[in-house]
C-alpha positions in Angstrom: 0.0 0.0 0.0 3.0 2.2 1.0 4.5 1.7 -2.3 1.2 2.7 -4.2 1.2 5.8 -2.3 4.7 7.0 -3.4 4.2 5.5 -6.9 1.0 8.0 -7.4 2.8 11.0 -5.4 6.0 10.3 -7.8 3.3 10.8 -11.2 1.7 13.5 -9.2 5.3 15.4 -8.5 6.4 15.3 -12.3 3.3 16.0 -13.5 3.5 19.0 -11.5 7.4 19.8 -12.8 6.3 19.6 -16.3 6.8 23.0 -17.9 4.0 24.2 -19.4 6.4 26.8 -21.7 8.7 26.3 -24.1 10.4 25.5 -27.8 11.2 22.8 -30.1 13.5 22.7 -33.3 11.3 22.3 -36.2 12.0 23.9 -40.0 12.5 27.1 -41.3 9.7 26.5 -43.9 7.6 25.1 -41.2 7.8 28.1 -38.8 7.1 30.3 -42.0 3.8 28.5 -43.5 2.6 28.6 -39.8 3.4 32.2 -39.4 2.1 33.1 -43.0 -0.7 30.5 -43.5 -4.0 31.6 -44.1 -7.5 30.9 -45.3 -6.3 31.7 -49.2 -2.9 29.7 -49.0 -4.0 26.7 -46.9 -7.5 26.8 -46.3 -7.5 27.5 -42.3 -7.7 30.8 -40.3 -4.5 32.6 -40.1 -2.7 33.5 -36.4 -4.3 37.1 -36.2 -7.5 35.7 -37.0 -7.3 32.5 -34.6 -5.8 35.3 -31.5 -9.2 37.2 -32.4 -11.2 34.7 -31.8 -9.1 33.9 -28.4 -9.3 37.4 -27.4 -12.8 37.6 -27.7 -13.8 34.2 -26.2 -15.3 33.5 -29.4 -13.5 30.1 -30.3 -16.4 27.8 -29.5 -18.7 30.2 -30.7 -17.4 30.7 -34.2 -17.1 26.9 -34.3 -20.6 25.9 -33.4 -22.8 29.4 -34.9 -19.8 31.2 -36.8 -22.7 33.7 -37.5 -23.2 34.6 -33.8 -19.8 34.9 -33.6 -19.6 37.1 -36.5 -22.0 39.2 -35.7 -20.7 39.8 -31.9 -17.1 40.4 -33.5 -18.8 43.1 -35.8 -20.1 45.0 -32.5 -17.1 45.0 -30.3 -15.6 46.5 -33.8 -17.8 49.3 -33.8 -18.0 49.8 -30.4 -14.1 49.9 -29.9 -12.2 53.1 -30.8 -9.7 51.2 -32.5 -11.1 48.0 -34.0 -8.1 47.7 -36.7 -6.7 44.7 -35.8 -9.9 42.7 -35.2 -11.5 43.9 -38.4 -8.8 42.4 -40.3 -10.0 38.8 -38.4 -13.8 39.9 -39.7 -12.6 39.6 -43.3 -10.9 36.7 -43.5 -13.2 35.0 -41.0 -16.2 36.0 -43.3 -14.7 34.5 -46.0 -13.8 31.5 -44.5 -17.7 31.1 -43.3 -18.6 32.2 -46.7 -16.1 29.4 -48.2 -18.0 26.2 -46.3 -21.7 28.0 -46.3 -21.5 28.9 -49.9 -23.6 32.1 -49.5 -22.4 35.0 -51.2 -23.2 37.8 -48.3 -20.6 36.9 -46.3 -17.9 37.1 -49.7 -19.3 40.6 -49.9 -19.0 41.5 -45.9 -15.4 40.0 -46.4 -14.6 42.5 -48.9 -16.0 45.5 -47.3 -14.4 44.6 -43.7 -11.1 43.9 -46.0 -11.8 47.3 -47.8 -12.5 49.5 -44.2 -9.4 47.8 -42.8 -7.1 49.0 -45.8 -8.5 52.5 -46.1 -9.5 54.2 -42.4 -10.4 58.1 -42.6 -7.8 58.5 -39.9 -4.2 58.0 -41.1 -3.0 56.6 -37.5 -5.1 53.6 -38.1 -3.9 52.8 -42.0 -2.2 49.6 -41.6 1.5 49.0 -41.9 2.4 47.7 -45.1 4.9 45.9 -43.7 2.7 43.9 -41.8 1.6 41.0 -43.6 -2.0 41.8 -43.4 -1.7 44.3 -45.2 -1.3 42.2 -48.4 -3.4 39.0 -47.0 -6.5 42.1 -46.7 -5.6 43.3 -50.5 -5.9 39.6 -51.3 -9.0 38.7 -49.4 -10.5 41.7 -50.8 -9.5 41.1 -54.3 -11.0 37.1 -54.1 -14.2 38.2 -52.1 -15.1 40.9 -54.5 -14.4 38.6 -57.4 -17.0 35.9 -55.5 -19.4 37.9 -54.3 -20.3 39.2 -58.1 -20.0 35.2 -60.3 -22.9 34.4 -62.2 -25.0 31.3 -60.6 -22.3 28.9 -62.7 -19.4 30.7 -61.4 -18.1 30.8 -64.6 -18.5 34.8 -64.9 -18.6 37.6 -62.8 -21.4 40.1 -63.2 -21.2 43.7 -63.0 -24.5 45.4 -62.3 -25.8 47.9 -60.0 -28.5 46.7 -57.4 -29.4 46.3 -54.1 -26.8 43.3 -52.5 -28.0 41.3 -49.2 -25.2 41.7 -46.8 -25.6 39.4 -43.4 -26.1 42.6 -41.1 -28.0 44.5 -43.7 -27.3 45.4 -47.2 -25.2 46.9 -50.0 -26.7 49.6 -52.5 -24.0 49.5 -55.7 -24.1 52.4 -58.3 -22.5 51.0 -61.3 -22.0 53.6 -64.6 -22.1 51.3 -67.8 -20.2 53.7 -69.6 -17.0 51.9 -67.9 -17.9 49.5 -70.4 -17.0 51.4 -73.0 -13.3 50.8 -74.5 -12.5 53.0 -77.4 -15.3 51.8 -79.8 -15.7 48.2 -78.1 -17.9 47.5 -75.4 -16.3 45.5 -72.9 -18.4 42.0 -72.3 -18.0 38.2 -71.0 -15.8 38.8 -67.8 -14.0 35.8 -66.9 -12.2 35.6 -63.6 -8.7 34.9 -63.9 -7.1 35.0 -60.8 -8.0 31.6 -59.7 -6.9 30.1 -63.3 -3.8 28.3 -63.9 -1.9 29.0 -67.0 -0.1 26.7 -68.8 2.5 26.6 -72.3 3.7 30.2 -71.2 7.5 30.5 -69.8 6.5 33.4 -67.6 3.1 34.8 -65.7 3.5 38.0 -65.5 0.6 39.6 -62.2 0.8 43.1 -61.2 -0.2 43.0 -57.8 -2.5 45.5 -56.4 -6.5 45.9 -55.5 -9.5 44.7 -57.5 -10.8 41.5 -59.0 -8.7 40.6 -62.0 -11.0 39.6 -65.2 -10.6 38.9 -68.7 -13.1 40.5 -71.3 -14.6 39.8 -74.6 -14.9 43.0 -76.7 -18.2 43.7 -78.9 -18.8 46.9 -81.2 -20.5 49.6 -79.6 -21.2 51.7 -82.8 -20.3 52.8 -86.2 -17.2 51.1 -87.6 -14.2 52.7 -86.0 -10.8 51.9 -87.1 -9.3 52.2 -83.9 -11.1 49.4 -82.7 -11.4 47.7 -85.9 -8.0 46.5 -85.6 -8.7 44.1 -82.4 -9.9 40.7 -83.2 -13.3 39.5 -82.2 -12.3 36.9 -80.3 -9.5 38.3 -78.7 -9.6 39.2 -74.4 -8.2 41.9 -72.3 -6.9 42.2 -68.8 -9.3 44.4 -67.1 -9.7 44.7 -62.8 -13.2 45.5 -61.2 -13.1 47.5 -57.9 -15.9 48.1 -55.0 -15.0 51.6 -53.8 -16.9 53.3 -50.7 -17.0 56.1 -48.8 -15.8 56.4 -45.3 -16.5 52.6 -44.8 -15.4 52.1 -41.2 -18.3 55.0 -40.3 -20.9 52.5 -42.6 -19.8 49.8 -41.0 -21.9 51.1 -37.8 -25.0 51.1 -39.8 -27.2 48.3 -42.0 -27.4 50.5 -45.1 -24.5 50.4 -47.1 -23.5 52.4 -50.3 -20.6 51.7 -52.7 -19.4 52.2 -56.3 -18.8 49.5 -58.8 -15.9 50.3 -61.1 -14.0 49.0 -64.2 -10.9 49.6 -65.2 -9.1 48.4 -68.6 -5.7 47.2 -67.5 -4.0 48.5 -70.6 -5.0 51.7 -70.0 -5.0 52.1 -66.2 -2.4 51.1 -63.7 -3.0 53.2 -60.9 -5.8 55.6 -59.5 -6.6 57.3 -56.5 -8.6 56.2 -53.4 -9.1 59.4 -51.4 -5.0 60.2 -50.8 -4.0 57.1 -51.7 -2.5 55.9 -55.3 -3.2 52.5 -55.8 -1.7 50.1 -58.0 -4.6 47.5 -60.1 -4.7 43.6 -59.7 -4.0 43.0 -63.1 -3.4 39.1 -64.9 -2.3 40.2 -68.6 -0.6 36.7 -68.7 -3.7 35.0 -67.9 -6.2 37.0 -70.2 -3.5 36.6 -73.0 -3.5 32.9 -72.2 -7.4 32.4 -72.4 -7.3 34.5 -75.8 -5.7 31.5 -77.1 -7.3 29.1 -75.3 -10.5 29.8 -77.1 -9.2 31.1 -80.5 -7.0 28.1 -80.4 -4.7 29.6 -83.2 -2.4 26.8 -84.3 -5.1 24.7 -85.1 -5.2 26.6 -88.4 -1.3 26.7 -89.4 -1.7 24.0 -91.9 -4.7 25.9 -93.6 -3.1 29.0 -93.4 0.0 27.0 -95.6 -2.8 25.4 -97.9 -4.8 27.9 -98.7 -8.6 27.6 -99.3 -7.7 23.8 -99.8 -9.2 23.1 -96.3 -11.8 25.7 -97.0 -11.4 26.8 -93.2 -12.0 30.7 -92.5 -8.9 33.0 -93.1 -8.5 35.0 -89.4 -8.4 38.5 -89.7 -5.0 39.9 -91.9 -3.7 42.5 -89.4 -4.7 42.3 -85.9 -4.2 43.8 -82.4 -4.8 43.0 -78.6 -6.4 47.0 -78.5 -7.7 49.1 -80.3 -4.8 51.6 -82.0 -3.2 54.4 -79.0 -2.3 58.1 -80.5 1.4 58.1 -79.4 2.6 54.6 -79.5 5.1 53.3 -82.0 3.4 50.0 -83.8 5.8 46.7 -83.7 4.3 44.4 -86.3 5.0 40.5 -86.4 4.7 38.4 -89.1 5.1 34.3 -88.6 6.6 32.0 -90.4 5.7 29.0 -92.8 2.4 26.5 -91.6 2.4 28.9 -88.4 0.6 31.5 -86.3 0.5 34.5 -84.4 0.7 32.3 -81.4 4.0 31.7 -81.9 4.6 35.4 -80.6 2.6 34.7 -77.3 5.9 34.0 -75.4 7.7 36.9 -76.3 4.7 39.5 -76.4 3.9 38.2 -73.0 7.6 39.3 -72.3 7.6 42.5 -73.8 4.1 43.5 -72.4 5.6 43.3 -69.1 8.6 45.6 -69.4 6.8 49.2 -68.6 9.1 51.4 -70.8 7.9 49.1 -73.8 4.5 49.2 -73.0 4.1 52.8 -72.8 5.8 53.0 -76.1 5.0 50.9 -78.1 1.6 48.9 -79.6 1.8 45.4 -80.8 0.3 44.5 -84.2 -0.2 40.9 -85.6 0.0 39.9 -89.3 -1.5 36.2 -90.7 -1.7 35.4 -94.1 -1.8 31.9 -96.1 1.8 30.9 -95.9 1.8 28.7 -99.2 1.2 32.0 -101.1 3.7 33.4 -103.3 5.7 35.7 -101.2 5.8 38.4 -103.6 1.9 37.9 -103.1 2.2 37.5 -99.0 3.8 40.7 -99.4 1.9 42.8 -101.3 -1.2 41.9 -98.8 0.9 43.0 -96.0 2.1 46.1 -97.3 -1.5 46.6 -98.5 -2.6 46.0 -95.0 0.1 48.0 -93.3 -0.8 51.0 -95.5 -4.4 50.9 -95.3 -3.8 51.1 -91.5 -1.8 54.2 -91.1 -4.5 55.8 -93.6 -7.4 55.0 -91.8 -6.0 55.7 -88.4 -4.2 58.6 -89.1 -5.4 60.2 -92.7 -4.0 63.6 -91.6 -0.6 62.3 -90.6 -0.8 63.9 -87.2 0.4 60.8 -85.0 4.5 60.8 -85.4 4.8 57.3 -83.8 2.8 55.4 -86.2 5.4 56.7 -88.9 8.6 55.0 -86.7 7.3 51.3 -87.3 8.7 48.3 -86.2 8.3 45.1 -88.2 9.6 41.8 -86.9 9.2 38.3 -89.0 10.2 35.1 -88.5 11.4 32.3 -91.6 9.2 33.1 -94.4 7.7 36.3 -92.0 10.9 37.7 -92.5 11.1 37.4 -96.0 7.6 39.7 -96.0 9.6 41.7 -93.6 12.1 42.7 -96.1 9.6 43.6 -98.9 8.1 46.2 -96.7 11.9 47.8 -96.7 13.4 47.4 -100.2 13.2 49.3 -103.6 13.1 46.6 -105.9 13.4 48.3 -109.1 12.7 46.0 -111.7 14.9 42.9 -110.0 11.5 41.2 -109.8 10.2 41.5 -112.9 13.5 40.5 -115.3 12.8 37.3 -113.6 9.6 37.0 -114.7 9.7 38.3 -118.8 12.5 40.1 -120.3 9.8 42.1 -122.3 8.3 45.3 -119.9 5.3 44.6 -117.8 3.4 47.7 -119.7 3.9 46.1 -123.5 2.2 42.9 -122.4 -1.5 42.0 -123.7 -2.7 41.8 -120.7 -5.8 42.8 -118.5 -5.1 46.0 -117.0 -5.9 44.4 -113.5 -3.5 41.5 -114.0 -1.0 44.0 -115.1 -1.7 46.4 -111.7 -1.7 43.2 -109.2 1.5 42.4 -110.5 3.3 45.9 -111.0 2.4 46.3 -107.3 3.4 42.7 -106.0 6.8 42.9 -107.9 8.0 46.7 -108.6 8.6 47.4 -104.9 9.3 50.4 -102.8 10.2 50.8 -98.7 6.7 51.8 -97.1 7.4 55.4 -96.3 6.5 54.8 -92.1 8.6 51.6 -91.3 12.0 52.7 -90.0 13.6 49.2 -88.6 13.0 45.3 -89.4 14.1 42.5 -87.4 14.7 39.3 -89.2 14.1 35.8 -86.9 15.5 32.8 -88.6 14.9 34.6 -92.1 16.2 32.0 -94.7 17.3 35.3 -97.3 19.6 33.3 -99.2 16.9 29.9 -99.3 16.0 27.4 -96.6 17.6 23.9 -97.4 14.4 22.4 -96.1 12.7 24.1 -98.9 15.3 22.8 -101.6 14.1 18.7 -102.4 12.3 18.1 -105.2 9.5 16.0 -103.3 8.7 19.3 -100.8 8.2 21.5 -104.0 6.1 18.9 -105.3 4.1 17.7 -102.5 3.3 22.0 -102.3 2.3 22.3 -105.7 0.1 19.7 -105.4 -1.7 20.6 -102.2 -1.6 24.6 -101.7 -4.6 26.1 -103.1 -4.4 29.9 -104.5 -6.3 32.4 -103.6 -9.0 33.4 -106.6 -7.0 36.7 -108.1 -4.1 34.9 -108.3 -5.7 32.0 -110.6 -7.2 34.9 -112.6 -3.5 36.5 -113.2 -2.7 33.0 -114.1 -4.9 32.5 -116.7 -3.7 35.7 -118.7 -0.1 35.0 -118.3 -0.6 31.6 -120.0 -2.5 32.9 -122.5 -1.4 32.0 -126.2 0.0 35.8 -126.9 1.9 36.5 -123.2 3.2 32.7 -122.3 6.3 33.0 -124.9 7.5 36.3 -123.3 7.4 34.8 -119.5 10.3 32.6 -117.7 8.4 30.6 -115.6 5.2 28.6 -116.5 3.3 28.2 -113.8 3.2 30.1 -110.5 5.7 29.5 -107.8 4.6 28.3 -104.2 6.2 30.1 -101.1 8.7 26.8 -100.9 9.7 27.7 -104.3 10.4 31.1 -103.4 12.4 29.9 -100.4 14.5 27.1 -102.2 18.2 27.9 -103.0 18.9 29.1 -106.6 15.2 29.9 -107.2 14.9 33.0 -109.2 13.4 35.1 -106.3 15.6 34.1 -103.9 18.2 35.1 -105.8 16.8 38.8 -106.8 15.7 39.5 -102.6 19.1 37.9 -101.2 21.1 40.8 -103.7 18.5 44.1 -102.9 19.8 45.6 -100.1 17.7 47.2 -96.9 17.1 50.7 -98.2 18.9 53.8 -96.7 17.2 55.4 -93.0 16.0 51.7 -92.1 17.7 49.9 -89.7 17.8 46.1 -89.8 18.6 43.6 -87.4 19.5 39.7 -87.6 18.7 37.0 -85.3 19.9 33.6 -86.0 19.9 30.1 -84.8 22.5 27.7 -84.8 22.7 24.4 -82.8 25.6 22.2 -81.8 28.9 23.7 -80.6 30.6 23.6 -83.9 31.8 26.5 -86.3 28.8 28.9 -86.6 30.0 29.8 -90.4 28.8 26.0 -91.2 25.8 25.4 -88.8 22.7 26.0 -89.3 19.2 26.1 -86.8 17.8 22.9 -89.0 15.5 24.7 -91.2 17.9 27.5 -92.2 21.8 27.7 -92.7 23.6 30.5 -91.2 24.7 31.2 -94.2 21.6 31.7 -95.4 20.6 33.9 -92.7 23.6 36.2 -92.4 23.5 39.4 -95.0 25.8 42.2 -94.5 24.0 45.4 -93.7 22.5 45.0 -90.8 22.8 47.2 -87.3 23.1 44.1 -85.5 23.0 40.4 -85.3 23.2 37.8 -82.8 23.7 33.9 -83.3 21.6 32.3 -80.6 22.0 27.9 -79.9 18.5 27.8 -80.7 16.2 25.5 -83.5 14.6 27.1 -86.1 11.0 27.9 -83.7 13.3 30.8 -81.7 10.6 32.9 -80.6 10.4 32.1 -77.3 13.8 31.9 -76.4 15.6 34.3 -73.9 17.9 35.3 -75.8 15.9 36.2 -78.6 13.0 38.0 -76.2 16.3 40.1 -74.8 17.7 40.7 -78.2 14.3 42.1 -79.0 13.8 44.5 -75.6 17.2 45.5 -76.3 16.4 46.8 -80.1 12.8 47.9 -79.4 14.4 50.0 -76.2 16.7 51.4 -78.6 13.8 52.4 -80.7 12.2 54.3 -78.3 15.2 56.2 -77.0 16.0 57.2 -81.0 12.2 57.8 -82.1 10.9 60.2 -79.4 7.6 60.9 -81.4 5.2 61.9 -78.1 
């Protein structure tokens, strides 16, 4: 029994020494995510939020009715002088309630405790933005706004003013639908894209800040406008909505609530003002850029766009844009390659988008056109296009940038590239007829088409090219028999093309022509062709710079490699301002060293072409 005794009094004893404080080793990465965790990175309260609850003997409560304890936290936030800290645990608690309830009031109270917690009236209670809920409330703020507004699917969110049930009272939004309004385009279709993941780009570019980032559809709003003519139908743009109010700690102590719905068109706005503050926009360009091409799905078409009408698919639109055309921004134009896409670009326009000098200075400009097409003919449609552009946006020649063009191709892209920059002369033509294109019996149509896609002179408003993997002397790839074969049998010309064949084979013109049928864009490219010959000789013509990026792989002499579609050789010409051999395959676009090598020329550019 005696032993008992001092076997319980021994248990009792230590139990009693046991210190009740102290630390343990455990990981760097584990102290952090336990410091930093929170309802939007791990799905659980975060510390301030849990010490809240503690503090205000609300732990049980918020377990069992979480809208008791929500509603008693509210009080003891109006009632305190200084509520700061606690109101930051009302936002992310009411999100987390909002999370397992599924009822949208509480998203919305999350956002407006979020939004009175980052903007007092008093300055001695704005929160330090060193503290780390000052960005957790920007966050919580940004995903409750962006839940509180989806559609019933969740698939969109919904801008509209109304009357919104809050769970202490409600929300009266005033929303002006002439936000909607971009250029000539009426802003539609918004798709949240902060909680999407993107895939296929090298870099996702976020500029962090306040508002629910979206990605919009564009519709016409009126009369065609060629400033907004140039964006594709399809195409979507990074736009943030943002719930502003006025003094919203004071509304906080009442049940009717009054804010102001706004949208703001990312490429346009970065910053505005809330009361004193400036205040950067959540913006995801990355993201809308990514689900542009994930519903336009581009590169499905690069084998029609070599083909032709062959695959009777729909032709995209020629010359294209992500916005509608800015006064005072220099155009950069790219042009793909062979049985390709503008897609090919997304990598490195994603890049360049995100460098601020470049996006303030410059406006980027897509060109598609049916690769298997003669390239004289590719060309002419681009220079067509090109021209038609400046004229309709700018018919009094007011806008200085638009005259300091950029044009970039790739492979056959940069073939086109160098028609828009050469005076030709007659080099063309003596390849086609030794007799002069005006003594030919001809229709005088025939005989425009083809003084326009063959006598060629430097379009007046482009000032530098950029050649990618540009096969000026002929792509090897392009030189077997069976490839030229296999193209003349399968590319399909476009209608005035068959037309200008049928005169030239006419019984009074064929014995004065060289060639008797019309070349494909692989014969154009293929060593020794006639046109290869006559483009590789004309020289870039005086006041426009040029610029040559080329691939070659394997670590042996660069004078004998090649990028496996086009020999360095082939892609050197003397002339240029600049060129850099990259270790790269012939599809270069998205390389590093290519997307520097393009910052570094288009920053160049800008500081020689002031034109604001």
């Amino acid at each position: 029994m005696r032993g008992m005794f001092i076997g319980v009094l021994v248990i009792i004893t230590a139990a009693g020494c046991a210190a009740p404080f102290g630390v343990r080793h455990a990981s760097p990465k584990a102290v952090h995510r336990a410091l930093t965790g929170s309802v939007l990175s791990t799905g659980e309260l975060s510390g301030f939020s849990e010490i809240a609850l503690r503090r205000n003997n609300l732990v049980e409560r918020f377990d069992d009715k979480p809208e008791e304890a929500l509603a008693a936290l509210r009080e003891h936030v109006i009632d305190e002088a200084d509520g700061t800290q606690d109101l930051f645990a009302l936002a992310e608690l009411s999100f987390f309630h909002a999370e397992r309830s599924k009822r949208k009031p509480h998203f919305l109270a999350a956002a407006v405790y979020a939004y009175a917690y980052l903007f007092p009236a008093e300055k001695t209670k704005e929160p330090d933005p060193f503290d780390s809920r000052f960005r957790l409330a920007c966050d919580l703020y940004n995903r409750a706004l962006t839940e509180a507004f989806k559609s019933t699917d969740g698939e969109r969110v919904q801008l509209a003013a109304g009357t919104y049930v809050l769970p202490f009272g409600t929300l009266t939004v005033d929303f002006d639908e002439s936000q909607l309004l971009w250029g000539n385009r009426r802003l539609t279709d918004f798709v949240p894209i902060g909680e999407l993941e993107v895939t296929g780009f090298r870099n996702r570019y976020r500029q962090p800040g306040l508002g629910a980032p979206l990605a919009a559809k564009t519709e016409p709003a009126g009369p065609n406008d060629p400033a907004a003519s140039l964006v594709g139908p399809r195409v979507r743009v990074p736009a943030t909505a943002l719930l502003r109010m006025e003094h919203p700690r004071e509304q906080l102590a009442g049940t009717e609530l009054r804010g102001r719905l706004e949208l703001h068109e990312a490429t346009n706005e970065e910053r505005i003002r809330l009361d004193d503050h400036s205040v950067p926009l959540e913006s995801e360009p990355t993201a809308a850029l990514a689900q542009t091409l994930a519903e336009t799905r581009p590169w499905e078409a690069e084998l029609s766009a070599f083909l032709g009408s062959l695959l009777n698919v729909q032709r995209p639109l020629q010359l294209g844009a992500r916005e509608p055309y800015r006064r005072g921004r220099i155009p950069v134009v790219f042009v793909h390659g062979t049985a390709s896409s503008v897609a090919r670009w997304a990598d490195m326009v994603n890049d360049l988008d995100a460098d601020p000098v470049l996006r303030n200075h410059f406006q980027f400009w897509f060109f598609t056109y049916d690769s298997g097409n003669p390239i004289p003919y590719s060309a002419l449609i681009l220079r067509r296009a090109l021209s038609k552009a400046i004229g309709d946006l700018d018919p009094e020649g007011q806008d200085e940038c638009l005259h300091r063009m950029v044009v970039i191709g790739h492979s056959q892209g940069g073939l086109l590239t160098k028609m828009t920059a050469i005076d030709s002369g007659d080099r063309f033509w003596r390849n086609i007829s030794g007799v002069p294109l005006d003594e030919l019996h001809i229709a005088e149509e025939t005989r425009a088409l083809l003084r326009e896609a063959v006598f060629v002179e430097p379009l007046p408003f482009v000032r530098r090219v950029i050649f990618v993997a540009t096969p000026h002397h002929g792509s090897y790839r392009a030189g077997p028999d069976i490839v030229r074969r296999l193209a003349q049998r399968l590319v399909s010309m476009p209608s005035s093309l068959l037309q200008i064949g049928t005169d030239l084979v006419s019984r009074d013109v064929k014995p004065y022509l060289k060639m008797q049928r019309f070349p494909t864009a692989i014969d154009n490219m293929s060593p020794g062709h006639p046109f290869t010959r006559a483009i590789s000789e004309i020289p870039v013509a005086p006041g426009i710079a040029a610029h040559s990026i080329i691939g070659v792989t394997g670590n042996g002499p660069i004078e004998n490699g090649g990028d496996g579609v086009v020999k360095y050789q082939s892609a050197h010409i003397d002339g240029v301002e600049s060129e850099l051999v990259v270790n790269s395959p012939h599809s270069m676009q998205s390389h590093p060293e290519v997307v520097s090598e393009v910052e570094r020329i288009l920053h160049l550019h800008a500081e020689r072409n002031a034109c604001r």
